[in-house]
PDB file of the backbone (N, CA, C, O) and the ligand in Angstrom, with CONECT records:
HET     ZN  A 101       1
ATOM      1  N   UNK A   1      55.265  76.436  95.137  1.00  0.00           N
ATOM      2  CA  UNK A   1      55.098  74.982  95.058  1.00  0.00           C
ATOM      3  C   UNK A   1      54.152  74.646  93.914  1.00  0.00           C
ATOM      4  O   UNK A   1      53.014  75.098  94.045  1.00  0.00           O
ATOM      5  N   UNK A   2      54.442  73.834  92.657  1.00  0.00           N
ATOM      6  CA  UNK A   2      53.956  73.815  91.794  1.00  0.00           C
ATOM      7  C   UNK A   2      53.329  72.320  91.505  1.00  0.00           C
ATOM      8  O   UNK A   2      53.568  71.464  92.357  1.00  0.00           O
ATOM      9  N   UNK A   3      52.754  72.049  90.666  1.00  0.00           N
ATOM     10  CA  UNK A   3      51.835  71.054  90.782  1.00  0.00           C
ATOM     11  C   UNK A   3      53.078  70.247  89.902  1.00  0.00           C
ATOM     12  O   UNK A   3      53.845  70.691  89.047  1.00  0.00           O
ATOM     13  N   UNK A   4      52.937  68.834  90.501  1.00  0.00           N
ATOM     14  CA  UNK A   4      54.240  67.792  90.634  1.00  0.00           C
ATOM     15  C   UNK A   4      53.852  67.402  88.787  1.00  0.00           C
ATOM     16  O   UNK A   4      52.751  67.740  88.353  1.00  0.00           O
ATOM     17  N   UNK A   5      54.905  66.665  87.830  1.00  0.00           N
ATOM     18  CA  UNK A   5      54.440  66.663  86.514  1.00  0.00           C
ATOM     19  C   UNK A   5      54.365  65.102  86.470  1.00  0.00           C
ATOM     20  O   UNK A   5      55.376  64.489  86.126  1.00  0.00           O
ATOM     21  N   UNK A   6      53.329  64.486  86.768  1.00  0.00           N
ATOM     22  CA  UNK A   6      53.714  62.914  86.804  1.00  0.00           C
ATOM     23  C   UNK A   6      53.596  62.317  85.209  1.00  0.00           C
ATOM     24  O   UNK A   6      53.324  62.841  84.129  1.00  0.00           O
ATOM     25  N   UNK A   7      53.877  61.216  85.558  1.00  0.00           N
ATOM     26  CA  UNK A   7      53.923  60.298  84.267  1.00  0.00           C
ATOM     27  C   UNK A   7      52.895  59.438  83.997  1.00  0.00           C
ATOM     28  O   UNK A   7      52.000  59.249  84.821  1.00  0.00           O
ATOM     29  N   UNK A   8      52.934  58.724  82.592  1.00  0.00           N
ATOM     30  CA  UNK A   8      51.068  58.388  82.551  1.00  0.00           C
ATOM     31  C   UNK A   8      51.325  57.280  83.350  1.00  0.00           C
ATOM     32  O   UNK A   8      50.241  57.126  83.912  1.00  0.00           O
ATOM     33  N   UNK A   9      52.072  56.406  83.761  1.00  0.00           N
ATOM     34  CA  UNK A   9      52.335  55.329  84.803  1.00  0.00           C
ATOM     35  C   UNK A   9      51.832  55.704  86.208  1.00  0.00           C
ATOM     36  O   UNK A   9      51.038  55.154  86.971  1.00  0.00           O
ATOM     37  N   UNK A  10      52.561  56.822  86.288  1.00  0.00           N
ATOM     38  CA  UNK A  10      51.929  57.743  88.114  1.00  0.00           C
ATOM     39  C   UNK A  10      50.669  58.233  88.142  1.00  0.00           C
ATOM     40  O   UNK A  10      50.008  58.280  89.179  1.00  0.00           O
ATOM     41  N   UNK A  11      50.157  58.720  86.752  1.00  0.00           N
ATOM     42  CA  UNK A  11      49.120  58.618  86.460  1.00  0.00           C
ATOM     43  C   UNK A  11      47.641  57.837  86.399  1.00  0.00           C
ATOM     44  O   UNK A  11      46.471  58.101  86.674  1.00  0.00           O
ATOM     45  N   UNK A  12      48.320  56.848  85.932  1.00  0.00           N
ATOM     46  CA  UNK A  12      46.943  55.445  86.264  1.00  0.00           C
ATOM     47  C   UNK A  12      46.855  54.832  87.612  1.00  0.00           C
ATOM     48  O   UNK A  12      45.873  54.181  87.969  1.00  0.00           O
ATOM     49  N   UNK A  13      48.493  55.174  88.781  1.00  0.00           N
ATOM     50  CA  UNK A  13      47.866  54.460  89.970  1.00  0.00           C
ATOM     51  C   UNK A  13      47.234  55.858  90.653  1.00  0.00           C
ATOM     52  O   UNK A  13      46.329  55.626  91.453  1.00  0.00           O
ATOM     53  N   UNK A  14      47.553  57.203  90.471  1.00  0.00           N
ATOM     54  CA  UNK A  14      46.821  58.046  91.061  1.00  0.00           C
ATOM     55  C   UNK A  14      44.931  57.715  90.574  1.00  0.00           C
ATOM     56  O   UNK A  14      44.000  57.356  91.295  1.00  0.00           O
ATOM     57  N   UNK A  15      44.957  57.944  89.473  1.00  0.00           N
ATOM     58  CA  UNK A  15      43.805  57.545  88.965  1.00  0.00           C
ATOM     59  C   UNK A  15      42.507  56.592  89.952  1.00  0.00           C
ATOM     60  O   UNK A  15      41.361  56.758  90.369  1.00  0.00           O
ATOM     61  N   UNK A  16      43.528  55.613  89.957  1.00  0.00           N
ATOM     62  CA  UNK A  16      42.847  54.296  91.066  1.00  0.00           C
ATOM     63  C   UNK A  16      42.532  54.911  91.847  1.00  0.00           C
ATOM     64  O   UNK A  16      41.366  55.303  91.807  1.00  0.00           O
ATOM     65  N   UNK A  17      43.408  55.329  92.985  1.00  0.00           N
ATOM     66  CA  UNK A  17      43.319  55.855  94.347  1.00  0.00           C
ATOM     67  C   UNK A  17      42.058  57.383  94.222  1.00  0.00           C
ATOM     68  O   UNK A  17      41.407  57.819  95.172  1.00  0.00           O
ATOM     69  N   UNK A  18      42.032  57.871  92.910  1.00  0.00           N
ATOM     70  CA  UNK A  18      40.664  58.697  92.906  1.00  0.00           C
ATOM     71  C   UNK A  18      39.539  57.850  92.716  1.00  0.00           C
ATOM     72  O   UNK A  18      38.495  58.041  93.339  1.00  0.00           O
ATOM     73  N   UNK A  19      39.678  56.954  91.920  1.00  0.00           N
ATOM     74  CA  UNK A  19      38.645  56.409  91.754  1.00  0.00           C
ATOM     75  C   UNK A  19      37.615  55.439  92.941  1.00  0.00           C
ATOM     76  O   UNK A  19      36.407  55.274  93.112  1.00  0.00           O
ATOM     77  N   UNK A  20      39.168  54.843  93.735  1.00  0.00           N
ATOM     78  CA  UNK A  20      38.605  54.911  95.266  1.00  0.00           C
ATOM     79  C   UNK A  20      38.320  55.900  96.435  1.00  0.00           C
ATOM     80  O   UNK A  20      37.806  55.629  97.520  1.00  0.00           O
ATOM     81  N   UNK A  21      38.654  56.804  96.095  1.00  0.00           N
ATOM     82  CA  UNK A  21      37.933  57.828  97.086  1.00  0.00           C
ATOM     83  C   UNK A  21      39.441  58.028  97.728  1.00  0.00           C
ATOM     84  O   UNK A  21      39.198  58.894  98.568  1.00  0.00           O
ATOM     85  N   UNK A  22      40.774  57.764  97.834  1.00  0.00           N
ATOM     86  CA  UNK A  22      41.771  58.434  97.981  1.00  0.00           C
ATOM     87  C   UNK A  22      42.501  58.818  98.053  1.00  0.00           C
ATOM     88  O   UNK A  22      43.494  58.592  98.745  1.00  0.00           O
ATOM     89  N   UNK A  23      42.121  59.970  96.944  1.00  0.00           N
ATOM     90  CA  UNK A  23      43.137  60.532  96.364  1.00  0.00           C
ATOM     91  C   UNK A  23      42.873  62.074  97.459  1.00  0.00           C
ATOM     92  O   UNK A  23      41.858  62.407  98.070  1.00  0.00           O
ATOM     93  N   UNK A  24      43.809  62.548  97.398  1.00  0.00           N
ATOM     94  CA  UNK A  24      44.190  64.125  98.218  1.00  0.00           C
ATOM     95  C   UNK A  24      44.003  65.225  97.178  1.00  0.00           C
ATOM     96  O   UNK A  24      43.645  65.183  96.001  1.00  0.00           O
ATOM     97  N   UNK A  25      44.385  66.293  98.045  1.00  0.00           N
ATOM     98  CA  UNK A  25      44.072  67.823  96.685  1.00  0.00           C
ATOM     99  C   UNK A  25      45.042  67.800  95.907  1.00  0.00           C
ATOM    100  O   UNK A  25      44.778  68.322  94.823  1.00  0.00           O
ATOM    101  N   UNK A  26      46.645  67.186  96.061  1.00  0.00           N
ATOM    102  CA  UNK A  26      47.863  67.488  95.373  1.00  0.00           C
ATOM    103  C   UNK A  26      47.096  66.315  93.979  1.00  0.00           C
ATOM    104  O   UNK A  26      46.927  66.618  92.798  1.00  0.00           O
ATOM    105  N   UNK A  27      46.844  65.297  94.500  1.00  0.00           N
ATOM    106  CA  UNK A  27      46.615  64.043  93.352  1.00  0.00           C
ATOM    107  C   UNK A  27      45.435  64.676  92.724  1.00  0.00           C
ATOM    108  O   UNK A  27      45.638  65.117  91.593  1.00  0.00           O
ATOM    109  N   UNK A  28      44.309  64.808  93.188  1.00  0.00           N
ATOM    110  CA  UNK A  28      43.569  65.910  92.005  1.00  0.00           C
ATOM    111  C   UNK A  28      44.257  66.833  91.282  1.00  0.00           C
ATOM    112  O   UNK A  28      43.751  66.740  90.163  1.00  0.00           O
ATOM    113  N   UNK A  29      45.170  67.733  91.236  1.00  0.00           N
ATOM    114  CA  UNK A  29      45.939  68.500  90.407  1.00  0.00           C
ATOM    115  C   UNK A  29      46.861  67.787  89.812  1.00  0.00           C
ATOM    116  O   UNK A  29      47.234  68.321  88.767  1.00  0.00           O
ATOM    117  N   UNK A  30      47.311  66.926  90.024  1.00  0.00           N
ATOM    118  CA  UNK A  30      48.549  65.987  89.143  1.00  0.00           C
ATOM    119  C   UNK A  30      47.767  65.394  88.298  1.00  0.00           C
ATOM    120  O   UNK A  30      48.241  65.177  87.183  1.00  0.00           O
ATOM    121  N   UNK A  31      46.304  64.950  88.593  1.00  0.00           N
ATOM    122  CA  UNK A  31      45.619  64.212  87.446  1.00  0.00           C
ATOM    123  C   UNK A  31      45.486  65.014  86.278  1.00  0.00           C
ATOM    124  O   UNK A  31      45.897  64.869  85.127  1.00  0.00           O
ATOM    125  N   UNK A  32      44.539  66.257  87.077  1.00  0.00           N
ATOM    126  CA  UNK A  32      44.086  67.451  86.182  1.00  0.00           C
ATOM    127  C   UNK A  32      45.096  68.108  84.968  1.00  0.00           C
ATOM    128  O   UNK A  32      44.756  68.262  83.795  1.00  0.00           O
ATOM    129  N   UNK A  33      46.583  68.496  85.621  1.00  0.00           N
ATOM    130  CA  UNK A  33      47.978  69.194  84.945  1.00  0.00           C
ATOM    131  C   UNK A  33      48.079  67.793  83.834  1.00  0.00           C
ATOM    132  O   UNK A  33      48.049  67.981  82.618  1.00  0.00           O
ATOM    133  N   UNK A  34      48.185  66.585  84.351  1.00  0.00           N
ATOM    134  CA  UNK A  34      48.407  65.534  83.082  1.00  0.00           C
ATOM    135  C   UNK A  34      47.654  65.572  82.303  1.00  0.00           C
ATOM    136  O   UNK A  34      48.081  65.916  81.200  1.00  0.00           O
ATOM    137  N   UNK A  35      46.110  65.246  82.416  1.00  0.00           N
ATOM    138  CA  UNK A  35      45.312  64.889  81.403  1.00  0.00           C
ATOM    139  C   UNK A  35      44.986  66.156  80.275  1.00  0.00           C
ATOM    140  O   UNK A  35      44.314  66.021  79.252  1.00  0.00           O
ATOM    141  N   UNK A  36      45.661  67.444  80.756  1.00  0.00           N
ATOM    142  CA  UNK A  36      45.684  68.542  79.883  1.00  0.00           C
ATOM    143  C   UNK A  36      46.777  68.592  79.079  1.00  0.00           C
ATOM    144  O   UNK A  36      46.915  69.364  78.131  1.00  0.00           O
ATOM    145  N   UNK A  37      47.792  67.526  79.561  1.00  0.00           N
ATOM    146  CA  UNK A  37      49.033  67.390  78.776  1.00  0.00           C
ATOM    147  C   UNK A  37      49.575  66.065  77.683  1.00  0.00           C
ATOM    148  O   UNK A  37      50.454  65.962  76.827  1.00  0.00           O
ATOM    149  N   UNK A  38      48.565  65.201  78.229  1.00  0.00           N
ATOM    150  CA  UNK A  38      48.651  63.899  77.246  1.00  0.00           C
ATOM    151  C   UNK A  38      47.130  64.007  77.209  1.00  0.00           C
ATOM    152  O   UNK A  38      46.273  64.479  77.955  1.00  0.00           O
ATOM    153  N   UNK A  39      47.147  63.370  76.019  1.00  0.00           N
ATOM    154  CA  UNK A  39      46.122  63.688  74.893  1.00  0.00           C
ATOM    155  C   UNK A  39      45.412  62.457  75.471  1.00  0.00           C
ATOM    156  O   UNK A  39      44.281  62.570  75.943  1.00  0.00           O
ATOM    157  N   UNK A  40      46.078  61.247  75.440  1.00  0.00           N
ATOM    158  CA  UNK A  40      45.922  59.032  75.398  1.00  0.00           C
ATOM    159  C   UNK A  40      45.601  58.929  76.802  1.00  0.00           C
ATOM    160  O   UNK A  40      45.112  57.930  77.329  1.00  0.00           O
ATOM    161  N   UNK A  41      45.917  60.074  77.416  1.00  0.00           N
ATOM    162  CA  UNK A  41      45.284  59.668  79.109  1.00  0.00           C
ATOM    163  C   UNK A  41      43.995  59.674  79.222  1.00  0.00           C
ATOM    164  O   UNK A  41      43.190  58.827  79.609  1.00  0.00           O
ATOM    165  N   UNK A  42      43.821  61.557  78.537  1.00  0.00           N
ATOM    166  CA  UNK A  42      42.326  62.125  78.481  1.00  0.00           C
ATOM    167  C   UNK A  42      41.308  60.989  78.082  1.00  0.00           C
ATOM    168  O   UNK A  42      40.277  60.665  78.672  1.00  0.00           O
ATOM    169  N   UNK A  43      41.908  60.416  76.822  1.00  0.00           N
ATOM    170  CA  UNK A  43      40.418  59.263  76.489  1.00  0.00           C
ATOM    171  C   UNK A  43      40.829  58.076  77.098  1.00  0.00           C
ATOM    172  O   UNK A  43      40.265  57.083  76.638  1.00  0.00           O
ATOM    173  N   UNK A  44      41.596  57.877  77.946  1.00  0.00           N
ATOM    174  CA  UNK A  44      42.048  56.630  78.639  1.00  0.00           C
ATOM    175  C   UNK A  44      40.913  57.206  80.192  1.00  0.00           C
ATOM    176  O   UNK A  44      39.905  56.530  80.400  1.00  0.00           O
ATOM    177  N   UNK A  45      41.117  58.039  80.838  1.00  0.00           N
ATOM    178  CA  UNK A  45      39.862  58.659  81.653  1.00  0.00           C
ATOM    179  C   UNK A  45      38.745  58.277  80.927  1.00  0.00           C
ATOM    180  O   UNK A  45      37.997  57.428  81.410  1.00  0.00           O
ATOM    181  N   UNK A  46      38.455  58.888  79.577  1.00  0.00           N
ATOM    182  CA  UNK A  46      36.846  58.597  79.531  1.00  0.00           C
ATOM    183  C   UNK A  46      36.369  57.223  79.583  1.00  0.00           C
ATOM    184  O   UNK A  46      35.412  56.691  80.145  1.00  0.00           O
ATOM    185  N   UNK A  47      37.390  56.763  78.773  1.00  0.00           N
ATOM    186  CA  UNK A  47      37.058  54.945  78.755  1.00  0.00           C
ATOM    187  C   UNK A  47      36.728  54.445  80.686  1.00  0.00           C
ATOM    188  O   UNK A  47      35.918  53.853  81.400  1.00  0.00           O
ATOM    189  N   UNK A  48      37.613  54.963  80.717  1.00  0.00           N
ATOM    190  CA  UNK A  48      37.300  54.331  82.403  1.00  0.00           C
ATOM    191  C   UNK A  48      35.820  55.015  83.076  1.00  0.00           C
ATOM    192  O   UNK A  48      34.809  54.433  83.470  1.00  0.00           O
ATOM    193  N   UNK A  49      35.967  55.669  83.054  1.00  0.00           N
ATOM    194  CA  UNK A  49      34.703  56.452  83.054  1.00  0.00           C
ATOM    195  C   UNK A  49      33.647  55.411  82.757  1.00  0.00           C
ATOM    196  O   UNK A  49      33.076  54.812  83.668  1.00  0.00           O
ATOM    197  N   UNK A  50      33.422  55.225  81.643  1.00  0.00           N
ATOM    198  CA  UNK A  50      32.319  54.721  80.697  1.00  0.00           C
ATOM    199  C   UNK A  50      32.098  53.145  81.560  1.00  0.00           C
ATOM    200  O   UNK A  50      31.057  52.575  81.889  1.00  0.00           O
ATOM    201  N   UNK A  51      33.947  52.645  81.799  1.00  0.00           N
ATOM    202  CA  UNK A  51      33.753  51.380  82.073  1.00  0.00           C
ATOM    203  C   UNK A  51      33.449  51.371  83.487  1.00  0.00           C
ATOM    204  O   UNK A  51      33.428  50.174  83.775  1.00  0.00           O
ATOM    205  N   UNK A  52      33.270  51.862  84.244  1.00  0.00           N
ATOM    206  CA  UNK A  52      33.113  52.014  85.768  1.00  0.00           C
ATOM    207  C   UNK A  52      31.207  52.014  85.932  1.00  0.00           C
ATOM    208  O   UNK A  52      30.604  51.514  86.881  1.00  0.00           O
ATOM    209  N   UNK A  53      30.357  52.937  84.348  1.00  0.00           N
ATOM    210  CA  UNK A  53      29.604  52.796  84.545  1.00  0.00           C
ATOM    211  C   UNK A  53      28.684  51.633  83.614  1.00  0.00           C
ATOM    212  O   UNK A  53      27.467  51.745  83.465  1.00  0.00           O
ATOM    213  N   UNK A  54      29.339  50.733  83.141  1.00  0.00           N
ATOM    214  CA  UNK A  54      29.271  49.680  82.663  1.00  0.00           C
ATOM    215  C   UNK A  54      28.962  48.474  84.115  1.00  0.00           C
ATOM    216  O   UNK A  54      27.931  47.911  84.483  1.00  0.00           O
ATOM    217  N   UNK A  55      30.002  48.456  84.502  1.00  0.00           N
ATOM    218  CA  UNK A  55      30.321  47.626  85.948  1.00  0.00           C
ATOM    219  C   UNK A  55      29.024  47.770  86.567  1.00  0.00           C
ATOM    220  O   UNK A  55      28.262  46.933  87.050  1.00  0.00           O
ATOM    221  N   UNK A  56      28.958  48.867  86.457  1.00  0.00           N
ATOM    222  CA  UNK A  56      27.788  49.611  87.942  1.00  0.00           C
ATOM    223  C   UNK A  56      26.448  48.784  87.196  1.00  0.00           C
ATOM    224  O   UNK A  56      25.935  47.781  87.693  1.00  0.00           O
ATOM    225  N   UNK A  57      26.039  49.365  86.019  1.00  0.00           N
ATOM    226  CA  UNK A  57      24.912  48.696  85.165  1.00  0.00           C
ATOM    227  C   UNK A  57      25.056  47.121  85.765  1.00  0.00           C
ATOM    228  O   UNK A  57      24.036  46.716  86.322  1.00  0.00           O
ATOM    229  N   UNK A  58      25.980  46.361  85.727  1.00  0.00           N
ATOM    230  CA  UNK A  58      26.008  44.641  86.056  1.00  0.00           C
ATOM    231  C   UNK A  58      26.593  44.839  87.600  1.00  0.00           C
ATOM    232  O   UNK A  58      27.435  44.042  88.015  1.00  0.00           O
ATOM    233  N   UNK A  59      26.135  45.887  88.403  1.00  0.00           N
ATOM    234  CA  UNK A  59      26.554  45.925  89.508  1.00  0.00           C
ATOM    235  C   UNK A  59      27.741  44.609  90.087  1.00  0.00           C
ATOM    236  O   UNK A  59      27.654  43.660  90.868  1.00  0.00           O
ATOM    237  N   UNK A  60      28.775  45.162  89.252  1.00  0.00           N
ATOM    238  CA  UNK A  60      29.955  44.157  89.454  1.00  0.00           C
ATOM    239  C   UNK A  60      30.282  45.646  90.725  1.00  0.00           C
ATOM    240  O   UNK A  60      29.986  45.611  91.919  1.00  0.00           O
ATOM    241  N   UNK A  61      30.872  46.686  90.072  1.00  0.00           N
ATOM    242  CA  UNK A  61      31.670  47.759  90.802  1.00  0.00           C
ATOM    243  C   UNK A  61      30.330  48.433  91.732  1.00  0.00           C
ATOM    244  O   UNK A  61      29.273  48.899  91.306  1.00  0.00           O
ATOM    245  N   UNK A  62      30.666  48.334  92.714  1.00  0.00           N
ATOM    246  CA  UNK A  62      29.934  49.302  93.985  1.00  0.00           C
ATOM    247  C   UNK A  62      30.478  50.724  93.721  1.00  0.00           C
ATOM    248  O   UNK A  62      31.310  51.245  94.464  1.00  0.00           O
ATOM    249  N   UNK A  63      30.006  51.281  92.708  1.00  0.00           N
ATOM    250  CA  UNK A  63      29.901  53.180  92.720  1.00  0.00           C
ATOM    251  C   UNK A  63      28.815  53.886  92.455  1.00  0.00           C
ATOM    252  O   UNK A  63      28.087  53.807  91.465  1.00  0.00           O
ATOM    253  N   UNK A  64      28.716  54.721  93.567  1.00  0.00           N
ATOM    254  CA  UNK A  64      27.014  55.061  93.861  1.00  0.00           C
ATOM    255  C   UNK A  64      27.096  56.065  92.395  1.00  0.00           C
ATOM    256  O   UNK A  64      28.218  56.354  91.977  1.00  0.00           O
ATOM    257  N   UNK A  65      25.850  56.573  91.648  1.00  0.00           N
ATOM    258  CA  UNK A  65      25.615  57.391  90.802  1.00  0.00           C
ATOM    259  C   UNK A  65      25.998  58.611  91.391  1.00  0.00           C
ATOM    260  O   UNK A  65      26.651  59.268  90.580  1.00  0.00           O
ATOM    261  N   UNK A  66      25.882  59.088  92.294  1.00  0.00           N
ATOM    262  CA  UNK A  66      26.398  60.637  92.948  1.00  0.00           C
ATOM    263  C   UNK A  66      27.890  60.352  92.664  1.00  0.00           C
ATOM    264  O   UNK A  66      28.392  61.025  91.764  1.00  0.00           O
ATOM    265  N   UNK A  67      28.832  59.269  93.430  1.00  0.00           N
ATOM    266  CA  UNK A  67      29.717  59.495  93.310  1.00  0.00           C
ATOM    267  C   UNK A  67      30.575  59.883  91.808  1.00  0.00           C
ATOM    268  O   UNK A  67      31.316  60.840  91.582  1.00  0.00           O
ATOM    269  N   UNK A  68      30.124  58.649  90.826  1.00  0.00           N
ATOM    270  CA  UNK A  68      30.707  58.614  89.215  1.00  0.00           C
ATOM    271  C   UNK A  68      29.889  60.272  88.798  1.00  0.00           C
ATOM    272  O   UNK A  68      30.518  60.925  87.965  1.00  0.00           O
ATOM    273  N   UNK A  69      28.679  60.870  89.292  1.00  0.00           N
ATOM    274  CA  UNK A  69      28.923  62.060  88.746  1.00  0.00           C
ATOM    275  C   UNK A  69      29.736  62.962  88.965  1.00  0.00           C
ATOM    276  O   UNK A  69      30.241  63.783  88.200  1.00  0.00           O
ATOM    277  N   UNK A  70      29.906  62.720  90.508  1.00  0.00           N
ATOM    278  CA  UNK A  70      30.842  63.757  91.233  1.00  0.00           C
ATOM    279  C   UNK A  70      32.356  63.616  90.950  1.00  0.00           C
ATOM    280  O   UNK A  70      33.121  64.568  91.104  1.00  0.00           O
ATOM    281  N   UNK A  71      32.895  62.000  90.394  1.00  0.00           N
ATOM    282  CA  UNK A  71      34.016  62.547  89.735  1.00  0.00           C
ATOM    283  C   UNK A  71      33.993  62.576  88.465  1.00  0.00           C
ATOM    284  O   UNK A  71      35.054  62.788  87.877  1.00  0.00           O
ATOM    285  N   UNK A  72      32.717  62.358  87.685  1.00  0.00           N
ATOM    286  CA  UNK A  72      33.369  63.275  86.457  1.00  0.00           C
ATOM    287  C   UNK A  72      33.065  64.731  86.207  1.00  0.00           C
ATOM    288  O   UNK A  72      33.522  65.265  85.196  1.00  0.00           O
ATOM    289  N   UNK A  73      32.233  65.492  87.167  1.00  0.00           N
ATOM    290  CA  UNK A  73      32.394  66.518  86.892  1.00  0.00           C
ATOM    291  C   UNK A  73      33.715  67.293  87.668  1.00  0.00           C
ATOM    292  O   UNK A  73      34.237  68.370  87.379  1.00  0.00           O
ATOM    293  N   UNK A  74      33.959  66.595  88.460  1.00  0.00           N
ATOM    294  CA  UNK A  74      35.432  67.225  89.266  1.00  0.00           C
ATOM    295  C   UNK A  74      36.165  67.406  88.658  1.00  0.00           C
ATOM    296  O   UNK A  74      36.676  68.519  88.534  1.00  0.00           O
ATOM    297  N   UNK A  75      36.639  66.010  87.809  1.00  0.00           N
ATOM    298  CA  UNK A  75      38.256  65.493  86.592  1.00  0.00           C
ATOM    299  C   UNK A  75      37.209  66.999  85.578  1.00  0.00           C
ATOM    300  O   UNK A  75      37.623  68.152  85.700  1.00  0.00           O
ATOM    301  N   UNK A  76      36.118  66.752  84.810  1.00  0.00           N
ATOM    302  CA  UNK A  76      36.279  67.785  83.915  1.00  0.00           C
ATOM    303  C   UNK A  76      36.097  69.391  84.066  1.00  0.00           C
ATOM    304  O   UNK A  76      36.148  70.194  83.134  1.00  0.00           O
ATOM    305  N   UNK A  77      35.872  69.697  85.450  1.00  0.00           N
ATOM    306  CA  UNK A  77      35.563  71.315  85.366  1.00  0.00           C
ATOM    307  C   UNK A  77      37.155  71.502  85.922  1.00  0.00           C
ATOM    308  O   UNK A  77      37.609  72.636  85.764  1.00  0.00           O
ATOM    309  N   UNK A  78      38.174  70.358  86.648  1.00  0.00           N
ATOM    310  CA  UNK A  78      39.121  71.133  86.460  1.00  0.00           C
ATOM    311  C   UNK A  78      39.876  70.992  85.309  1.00  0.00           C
ATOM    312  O   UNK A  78      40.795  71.768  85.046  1.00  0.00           O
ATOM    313  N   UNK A  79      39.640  70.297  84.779  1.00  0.00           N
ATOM    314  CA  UNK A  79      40.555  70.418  83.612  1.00  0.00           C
ATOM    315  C   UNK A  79      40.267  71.097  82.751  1.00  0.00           C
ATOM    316  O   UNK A  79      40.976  70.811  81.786  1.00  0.00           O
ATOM    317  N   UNK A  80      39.210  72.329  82.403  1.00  0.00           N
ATOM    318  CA  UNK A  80      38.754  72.869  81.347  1.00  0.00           C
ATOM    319  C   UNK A  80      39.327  74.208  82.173  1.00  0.00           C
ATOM    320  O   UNK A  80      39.444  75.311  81.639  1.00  0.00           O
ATOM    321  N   UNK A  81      39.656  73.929  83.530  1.00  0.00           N
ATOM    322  CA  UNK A  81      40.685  75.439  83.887  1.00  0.00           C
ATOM    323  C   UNK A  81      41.527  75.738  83.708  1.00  0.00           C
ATOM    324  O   UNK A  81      41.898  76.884  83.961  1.00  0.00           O
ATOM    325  N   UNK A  82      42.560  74.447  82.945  1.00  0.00           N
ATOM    326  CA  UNK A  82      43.940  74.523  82.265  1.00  0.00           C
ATOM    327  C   UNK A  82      44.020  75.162  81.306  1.00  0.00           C
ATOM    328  O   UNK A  82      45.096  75.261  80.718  1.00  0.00           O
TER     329      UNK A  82
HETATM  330 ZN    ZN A 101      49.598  60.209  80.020  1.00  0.00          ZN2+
END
């Protein structure tokens, strides 16, 4: 059973659902297998990234600092296993 090959469309709503807290182990690997495969996702992640902790700074977005570390080191230590 191999990790599903989504599209950057399946991509950005998985994205969401990590970014809310849920996403499952299959959607962590569909993120991970994509963003090692499109280049425009990878910095489409960081941007979000950046902008999530933008939000947080004008506490528009409720995301605790543990959490935005904990997923970006998740999205990048697996993806540097690809
Ligand atoms: Zn993509």
């Amino acid at each position: 059973m191999g990790t599903r090959h989504v599209t950057c469309t399946e991509f950005l709503a998985e994205l969401t659902d990590y970014l809310d807290g849920k996403a499952n182990a299959a959607t962590d690997a569909e993120i991970c297998a994509h963003i090692c495969v499109c280049a425009h996702c990878k910095v489409m992640l960081d941007t979000t990234r950046k902008t999530i902790q933008i939000y947080r700074d004008q506490e528009v977005y409720e995301l605790s600092p543990s959490l935005r570390e904990r997923l970006h080191n998740a999205i990048m230590s697996k993806c540097k296993r690809c």
